[in-house]
TORPA-4810 file (N, C-alpha, C, O; in nm, 3 decimals):
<nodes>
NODE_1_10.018_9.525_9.700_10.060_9.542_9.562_10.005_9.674_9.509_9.893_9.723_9.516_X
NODE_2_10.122_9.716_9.452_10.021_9.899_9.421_9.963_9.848_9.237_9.997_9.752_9.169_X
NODE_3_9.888_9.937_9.216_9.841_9.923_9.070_9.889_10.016_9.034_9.953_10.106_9.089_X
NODE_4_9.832_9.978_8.859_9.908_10.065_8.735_9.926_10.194_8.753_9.820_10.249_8.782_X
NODE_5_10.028_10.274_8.747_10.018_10.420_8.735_9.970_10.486_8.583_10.050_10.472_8.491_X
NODE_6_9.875_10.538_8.562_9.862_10.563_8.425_9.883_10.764_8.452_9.828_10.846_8.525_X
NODE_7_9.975_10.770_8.363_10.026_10.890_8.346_9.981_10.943_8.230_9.995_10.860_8.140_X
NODE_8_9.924_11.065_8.184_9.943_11.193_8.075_10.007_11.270_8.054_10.029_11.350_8.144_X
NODE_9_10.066_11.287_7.935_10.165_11.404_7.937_10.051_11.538_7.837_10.000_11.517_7.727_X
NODE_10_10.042_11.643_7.904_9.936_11.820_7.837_10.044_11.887_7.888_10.142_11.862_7.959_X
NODE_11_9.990_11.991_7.823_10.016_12.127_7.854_9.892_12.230_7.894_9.791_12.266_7.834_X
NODE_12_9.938_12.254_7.999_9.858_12.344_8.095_9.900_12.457_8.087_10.006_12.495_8.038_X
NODE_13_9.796_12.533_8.148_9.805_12.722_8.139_9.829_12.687_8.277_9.807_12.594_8.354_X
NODE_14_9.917_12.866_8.274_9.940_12.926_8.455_9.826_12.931_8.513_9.720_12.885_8.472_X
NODE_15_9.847_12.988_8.610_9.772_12.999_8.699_9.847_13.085_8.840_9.948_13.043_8.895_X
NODE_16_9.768_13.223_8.887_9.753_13.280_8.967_9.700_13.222_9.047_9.628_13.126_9.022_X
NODE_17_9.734_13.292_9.227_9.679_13.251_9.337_9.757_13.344_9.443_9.836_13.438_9.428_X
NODE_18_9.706_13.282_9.551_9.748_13.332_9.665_9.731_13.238_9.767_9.633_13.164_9.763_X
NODE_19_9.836_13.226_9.882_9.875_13.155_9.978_9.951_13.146_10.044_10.056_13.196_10.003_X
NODE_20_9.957_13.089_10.171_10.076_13.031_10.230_10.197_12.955_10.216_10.188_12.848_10.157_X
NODE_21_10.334_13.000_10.270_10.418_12.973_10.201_10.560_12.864_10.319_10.643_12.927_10.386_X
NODE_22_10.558_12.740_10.320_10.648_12.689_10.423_10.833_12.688_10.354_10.848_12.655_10.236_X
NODE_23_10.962_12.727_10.440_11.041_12.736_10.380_11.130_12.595_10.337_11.082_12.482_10.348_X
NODE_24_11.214_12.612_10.305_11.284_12.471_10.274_11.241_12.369_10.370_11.220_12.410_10.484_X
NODE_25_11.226_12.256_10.349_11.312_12.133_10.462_11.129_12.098_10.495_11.112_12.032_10.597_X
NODE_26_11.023_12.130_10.431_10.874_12.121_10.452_10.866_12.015_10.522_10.979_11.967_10.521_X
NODE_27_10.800_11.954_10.581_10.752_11.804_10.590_10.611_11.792_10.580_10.548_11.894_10.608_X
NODE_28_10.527_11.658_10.535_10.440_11.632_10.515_10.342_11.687_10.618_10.249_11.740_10.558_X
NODE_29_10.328_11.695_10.748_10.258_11.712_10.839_10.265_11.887_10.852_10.177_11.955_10.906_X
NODE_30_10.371_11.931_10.799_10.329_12.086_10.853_10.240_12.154_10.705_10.160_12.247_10.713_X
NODE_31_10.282_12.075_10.564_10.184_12.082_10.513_10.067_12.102_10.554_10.014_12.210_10.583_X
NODE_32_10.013_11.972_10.558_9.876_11.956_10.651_9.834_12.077_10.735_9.731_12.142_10.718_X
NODE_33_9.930_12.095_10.829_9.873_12.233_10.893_9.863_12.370_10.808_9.796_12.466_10.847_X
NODE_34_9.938_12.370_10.688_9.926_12.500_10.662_9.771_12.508_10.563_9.698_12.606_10.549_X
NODE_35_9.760_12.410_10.522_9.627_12.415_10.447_9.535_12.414_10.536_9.429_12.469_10.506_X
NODE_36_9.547_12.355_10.658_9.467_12.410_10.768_9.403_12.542_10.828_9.292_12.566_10.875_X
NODE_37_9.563_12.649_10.803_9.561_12.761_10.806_9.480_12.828_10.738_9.396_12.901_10.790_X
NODE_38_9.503_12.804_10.547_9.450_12.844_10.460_9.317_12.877_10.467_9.260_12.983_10.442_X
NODE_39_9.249_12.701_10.526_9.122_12.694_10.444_9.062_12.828_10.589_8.994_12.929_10.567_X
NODE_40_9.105_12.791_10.703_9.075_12.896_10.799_9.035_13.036_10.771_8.925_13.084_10.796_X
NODE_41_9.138_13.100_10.715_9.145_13.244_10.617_9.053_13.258_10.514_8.990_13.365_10.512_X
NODE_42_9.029_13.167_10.422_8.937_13.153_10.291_8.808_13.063_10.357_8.743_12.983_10.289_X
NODE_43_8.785_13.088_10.493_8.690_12.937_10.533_8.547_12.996_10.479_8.468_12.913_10.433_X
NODE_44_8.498_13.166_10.481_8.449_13.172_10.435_8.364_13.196_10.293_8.245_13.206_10.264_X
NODE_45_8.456_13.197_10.240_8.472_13.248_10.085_8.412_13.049_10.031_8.419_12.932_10.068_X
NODE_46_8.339_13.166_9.886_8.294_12.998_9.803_8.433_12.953_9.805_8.533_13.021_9.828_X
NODE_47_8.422_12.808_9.772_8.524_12.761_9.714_8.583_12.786_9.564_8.514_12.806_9.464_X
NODE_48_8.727_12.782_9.570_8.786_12.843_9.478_8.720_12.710_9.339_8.650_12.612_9.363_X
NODE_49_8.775_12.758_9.196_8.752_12.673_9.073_8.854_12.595_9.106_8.844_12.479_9.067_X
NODE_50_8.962_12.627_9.174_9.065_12.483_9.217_9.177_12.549_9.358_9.217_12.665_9.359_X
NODE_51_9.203_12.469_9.442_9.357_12.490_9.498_9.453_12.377_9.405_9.433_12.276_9.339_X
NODE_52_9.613_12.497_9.459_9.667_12.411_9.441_9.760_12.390_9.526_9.761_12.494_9.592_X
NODE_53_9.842_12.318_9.569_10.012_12.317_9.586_10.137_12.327_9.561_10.142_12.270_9.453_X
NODE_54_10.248_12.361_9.585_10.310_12.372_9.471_10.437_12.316_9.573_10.454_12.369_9.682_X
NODE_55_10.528_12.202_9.525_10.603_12.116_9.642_10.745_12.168_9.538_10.760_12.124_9.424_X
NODE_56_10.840_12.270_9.603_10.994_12.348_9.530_11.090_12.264_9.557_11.095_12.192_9.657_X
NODE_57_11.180_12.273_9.458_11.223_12.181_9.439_11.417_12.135_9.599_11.502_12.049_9.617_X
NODE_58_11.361_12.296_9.669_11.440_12.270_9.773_11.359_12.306_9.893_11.369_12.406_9.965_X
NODE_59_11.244_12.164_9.903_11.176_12.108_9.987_11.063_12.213_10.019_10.944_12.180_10.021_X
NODE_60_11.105_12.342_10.042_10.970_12.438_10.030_10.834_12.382_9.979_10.829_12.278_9.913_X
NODE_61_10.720_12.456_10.013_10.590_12.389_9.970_10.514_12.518_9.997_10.559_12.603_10.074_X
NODE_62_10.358_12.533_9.909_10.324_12.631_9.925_10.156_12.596_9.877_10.114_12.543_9.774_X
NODE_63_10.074_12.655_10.009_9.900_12.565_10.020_9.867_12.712_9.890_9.917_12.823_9.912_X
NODE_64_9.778_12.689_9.762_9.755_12.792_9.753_9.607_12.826_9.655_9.606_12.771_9.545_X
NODE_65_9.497_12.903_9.687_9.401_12.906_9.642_9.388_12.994_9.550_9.470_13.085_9.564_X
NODE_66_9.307_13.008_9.446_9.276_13.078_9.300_9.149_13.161_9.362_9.049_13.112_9.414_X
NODE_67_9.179_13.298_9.344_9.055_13.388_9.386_8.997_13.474_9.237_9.056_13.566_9.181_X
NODE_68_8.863_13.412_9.194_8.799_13.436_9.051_8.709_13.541_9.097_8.651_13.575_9.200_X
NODE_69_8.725_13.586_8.948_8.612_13.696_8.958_8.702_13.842_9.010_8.648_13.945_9.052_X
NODE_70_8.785_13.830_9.002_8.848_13.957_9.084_8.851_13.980_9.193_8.900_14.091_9.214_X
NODE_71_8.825_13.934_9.269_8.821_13.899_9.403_8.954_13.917_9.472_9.033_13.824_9.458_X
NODE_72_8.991_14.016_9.540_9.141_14.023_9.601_9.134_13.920_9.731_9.032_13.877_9.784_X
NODE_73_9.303_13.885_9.772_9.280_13.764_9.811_9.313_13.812_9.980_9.387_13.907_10.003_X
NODE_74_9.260_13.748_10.069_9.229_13.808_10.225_9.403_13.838_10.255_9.507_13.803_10.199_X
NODE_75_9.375_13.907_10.352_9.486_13.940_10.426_9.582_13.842_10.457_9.536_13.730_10.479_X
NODE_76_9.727_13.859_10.467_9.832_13.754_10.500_9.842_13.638_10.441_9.883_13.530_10.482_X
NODE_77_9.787_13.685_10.305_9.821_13.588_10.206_9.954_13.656_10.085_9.978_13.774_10.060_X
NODE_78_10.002_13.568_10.046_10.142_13.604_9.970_10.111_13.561_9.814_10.043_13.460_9.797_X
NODE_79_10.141_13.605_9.745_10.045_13.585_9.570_10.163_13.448_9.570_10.262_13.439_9.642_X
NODE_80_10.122_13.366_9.485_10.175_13.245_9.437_10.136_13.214_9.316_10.034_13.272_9.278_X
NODE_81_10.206_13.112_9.214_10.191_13.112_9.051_10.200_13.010_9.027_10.299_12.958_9.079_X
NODE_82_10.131_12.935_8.959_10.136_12.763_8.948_10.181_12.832_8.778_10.129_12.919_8.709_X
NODE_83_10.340_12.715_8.752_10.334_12.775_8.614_10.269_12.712_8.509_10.184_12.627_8.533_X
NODE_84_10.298_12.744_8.401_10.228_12.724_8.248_10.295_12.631_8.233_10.392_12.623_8.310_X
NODE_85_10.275_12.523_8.130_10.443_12.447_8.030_10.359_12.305_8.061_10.251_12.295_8.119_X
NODE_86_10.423_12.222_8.016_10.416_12.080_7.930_10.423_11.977_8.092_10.541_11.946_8.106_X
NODE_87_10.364_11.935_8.177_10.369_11.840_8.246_10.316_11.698_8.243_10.205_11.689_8.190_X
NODE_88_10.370_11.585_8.290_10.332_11.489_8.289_10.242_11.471_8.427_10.287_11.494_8.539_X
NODE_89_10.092_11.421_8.395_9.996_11.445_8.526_9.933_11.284_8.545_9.903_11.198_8.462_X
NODE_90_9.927_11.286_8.673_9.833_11.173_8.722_9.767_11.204_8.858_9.800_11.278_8.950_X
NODE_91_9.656_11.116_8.837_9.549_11.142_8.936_9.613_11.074_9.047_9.680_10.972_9.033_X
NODE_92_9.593_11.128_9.152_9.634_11.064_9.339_9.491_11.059_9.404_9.429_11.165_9.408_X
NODE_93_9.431_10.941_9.459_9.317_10.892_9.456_9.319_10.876_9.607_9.361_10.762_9.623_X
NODE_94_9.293_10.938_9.742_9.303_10.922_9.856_9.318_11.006_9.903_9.298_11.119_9.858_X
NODE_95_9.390_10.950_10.089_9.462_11.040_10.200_9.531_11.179_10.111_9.511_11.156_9.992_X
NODE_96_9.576_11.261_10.121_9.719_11.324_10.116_9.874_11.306_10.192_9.980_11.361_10.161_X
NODE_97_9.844_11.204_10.309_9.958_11.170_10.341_10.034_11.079_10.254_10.154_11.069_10.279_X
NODE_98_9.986_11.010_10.155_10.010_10.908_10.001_10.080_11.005_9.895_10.160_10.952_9.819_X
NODE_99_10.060_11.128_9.884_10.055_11.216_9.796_10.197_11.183_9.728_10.223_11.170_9.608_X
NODE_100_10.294_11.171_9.858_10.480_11.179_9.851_10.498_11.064_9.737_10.542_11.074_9.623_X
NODE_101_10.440_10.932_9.821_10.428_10.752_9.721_10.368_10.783_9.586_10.438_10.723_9.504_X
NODE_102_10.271_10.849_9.526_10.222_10.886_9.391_10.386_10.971_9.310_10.445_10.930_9.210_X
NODE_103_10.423_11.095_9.394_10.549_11.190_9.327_10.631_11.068_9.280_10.629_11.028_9.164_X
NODE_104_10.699_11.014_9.374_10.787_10.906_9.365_10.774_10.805_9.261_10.872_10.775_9.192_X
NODE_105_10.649_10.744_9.242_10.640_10.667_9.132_10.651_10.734_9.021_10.729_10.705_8.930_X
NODE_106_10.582_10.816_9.023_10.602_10.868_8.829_10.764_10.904_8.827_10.822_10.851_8.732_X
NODE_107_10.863_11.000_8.931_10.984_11.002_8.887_11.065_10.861_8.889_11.164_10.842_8.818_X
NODE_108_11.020_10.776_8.967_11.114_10.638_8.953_11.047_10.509_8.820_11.101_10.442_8.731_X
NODE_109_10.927_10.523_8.864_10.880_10.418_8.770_10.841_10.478_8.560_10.883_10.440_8.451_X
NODE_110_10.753_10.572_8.602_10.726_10.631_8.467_10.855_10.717_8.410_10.886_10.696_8.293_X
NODE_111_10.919_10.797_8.473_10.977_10.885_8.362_11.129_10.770_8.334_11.154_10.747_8.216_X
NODE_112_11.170_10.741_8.382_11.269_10.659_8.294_11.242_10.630_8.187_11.302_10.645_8.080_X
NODE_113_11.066_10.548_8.233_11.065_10.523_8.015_10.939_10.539_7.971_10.861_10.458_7.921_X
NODE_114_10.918_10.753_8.018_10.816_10.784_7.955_10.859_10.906_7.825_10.798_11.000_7.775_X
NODE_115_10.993_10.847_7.805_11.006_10.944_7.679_11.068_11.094_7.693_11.133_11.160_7.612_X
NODE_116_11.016_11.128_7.845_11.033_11.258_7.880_11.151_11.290_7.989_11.192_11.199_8.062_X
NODE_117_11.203_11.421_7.996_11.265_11.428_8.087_11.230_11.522_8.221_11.176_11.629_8.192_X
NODE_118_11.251_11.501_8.353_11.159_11.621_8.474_11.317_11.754_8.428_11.440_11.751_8.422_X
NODE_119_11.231_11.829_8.413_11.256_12.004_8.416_11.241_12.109_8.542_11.143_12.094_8.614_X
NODE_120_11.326_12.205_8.569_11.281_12.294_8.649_11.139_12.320_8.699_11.053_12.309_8.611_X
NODE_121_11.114_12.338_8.769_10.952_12.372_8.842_10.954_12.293_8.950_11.039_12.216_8.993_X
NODE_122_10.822_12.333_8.995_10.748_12.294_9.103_10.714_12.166_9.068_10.714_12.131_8.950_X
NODE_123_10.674_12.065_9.189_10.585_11.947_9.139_10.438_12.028_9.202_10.417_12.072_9.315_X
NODE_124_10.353_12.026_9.083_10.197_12.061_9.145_10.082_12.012_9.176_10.018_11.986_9.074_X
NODE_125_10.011_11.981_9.296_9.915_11.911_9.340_9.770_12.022_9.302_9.747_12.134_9.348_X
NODE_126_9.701_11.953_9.214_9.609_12.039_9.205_9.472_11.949_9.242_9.461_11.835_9.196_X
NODE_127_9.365_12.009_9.330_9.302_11.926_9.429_9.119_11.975_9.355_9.044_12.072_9.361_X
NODE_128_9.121_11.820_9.283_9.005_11.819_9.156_8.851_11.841_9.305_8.749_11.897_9.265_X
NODE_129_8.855_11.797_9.447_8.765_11.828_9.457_8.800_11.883_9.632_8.915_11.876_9.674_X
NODE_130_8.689_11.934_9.718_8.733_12.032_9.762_8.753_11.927_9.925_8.675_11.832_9.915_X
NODE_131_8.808_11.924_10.020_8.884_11.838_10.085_8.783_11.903_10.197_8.775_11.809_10.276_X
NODE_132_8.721_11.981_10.238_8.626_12.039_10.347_8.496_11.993_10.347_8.415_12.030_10.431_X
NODE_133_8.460_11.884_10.224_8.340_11.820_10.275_8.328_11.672_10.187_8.234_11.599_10.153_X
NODE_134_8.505_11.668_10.166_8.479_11.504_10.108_8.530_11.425_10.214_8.602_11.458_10.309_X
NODE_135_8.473_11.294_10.178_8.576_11.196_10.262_8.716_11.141_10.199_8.735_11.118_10.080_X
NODE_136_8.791_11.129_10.284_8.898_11.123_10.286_8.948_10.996_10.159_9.059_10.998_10.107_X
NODE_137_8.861_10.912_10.132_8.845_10.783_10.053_8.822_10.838_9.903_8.877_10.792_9.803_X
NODE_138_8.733_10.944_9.905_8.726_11.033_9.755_8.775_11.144_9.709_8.737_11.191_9.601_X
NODE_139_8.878_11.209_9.794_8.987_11.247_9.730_9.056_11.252_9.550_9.088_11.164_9.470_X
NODE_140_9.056_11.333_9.548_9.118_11.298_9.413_9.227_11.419_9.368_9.166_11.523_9.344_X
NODE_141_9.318_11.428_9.356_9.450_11.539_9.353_9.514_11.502_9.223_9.554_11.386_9.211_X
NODE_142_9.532_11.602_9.106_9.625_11.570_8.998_9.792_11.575_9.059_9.819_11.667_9.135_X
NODE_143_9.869_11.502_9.034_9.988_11.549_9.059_10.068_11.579_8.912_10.078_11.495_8.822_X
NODE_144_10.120_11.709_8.908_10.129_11.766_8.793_10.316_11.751_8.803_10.370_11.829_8.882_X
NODE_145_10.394_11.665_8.734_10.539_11.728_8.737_10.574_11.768_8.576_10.519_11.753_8.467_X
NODE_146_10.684_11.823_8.622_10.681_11.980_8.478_10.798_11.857_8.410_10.860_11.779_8.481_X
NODE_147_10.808_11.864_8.269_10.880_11.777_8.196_10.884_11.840_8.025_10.804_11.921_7.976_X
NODE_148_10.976_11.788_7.972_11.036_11.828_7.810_11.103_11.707_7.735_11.208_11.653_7.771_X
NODE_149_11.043_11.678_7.647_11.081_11.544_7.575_11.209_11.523_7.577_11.285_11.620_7.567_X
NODE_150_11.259_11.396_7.591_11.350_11.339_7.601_11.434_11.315_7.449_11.428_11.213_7.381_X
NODE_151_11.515_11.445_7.416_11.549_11.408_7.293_11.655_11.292_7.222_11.762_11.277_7.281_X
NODE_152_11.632_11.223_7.118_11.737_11.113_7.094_11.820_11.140_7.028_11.807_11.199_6.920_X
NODE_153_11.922_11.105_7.077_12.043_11.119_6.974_12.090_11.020_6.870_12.186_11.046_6.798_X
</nodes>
């Protein structure tokens, strides 16, 4: 039995980055590898104030880390932009192979009758803690989808 989804609807600022970039048709597992890649490239660098993800809306996906302080971002990395604007967010509490079952609920279960409607953008995984020295059980990932009130007529 899954439990309650409790959803927020904010508005968030952009956000700059840089990362790796998979083309259409992504699947869950090459994900996985590309953040593999990532953390490889950035393995030595502190950890960023956040990664994120950013899952397009024709299947593309893109691993991507925030470099502060001015810090230019290592070689064979491609700049990436988590955007600004009004999303409805909930926490994903686990694996990342679950990540897909969290997207899915908020577009099937919550937005029908959360008032709002999903908008252009990315869906964005933004990863509250850093996945290279948690366990897999404390995980915790916002999943951010971009949305604009549902106006009534």
């Amino acid at each position: 039995m899954s439990t309650a989804l409790s959803v927020k609807v904010e508005k968030r600022e952009g956000a700059s980055g840089a990362g790796l970039k998979l083309a259409s048709g992504a699947r869950p597992e090459e994900a996985g590898r590309l953040w593999g890649q990532l953390f490889n490239i950035c393995g030595d660098l502190p950890a960023p104030e956040y990664a994120f993800g950013l899952h397009e809306g024709d299947g593309g996906y893109a691993a991507c880390w925030i470099f502060s302080g001015g810090r230019p971002a290592p070689d064979g990395l491609s700049p990436a932009d988590m955007p600004g604007g009004w999303y409805a967010v909930s926490v994903h509490e686990g694996g990342f192979e679950a990540i897909g079952d969290t997207i899915r609920r908020m577009t099937d279960e919550w937005l029908p009758h959360g008032g709002f409607l999903r908008v252009e953008g990315p869906v964005v995984e933004r990863y509250l803690n850093d996945p290279r020295g948690t366990p897999e059980g404390a995980l915790r990932t916002e999943i951010c989808l971009p949305v604009a009130p549902d106006p009534i007529e």
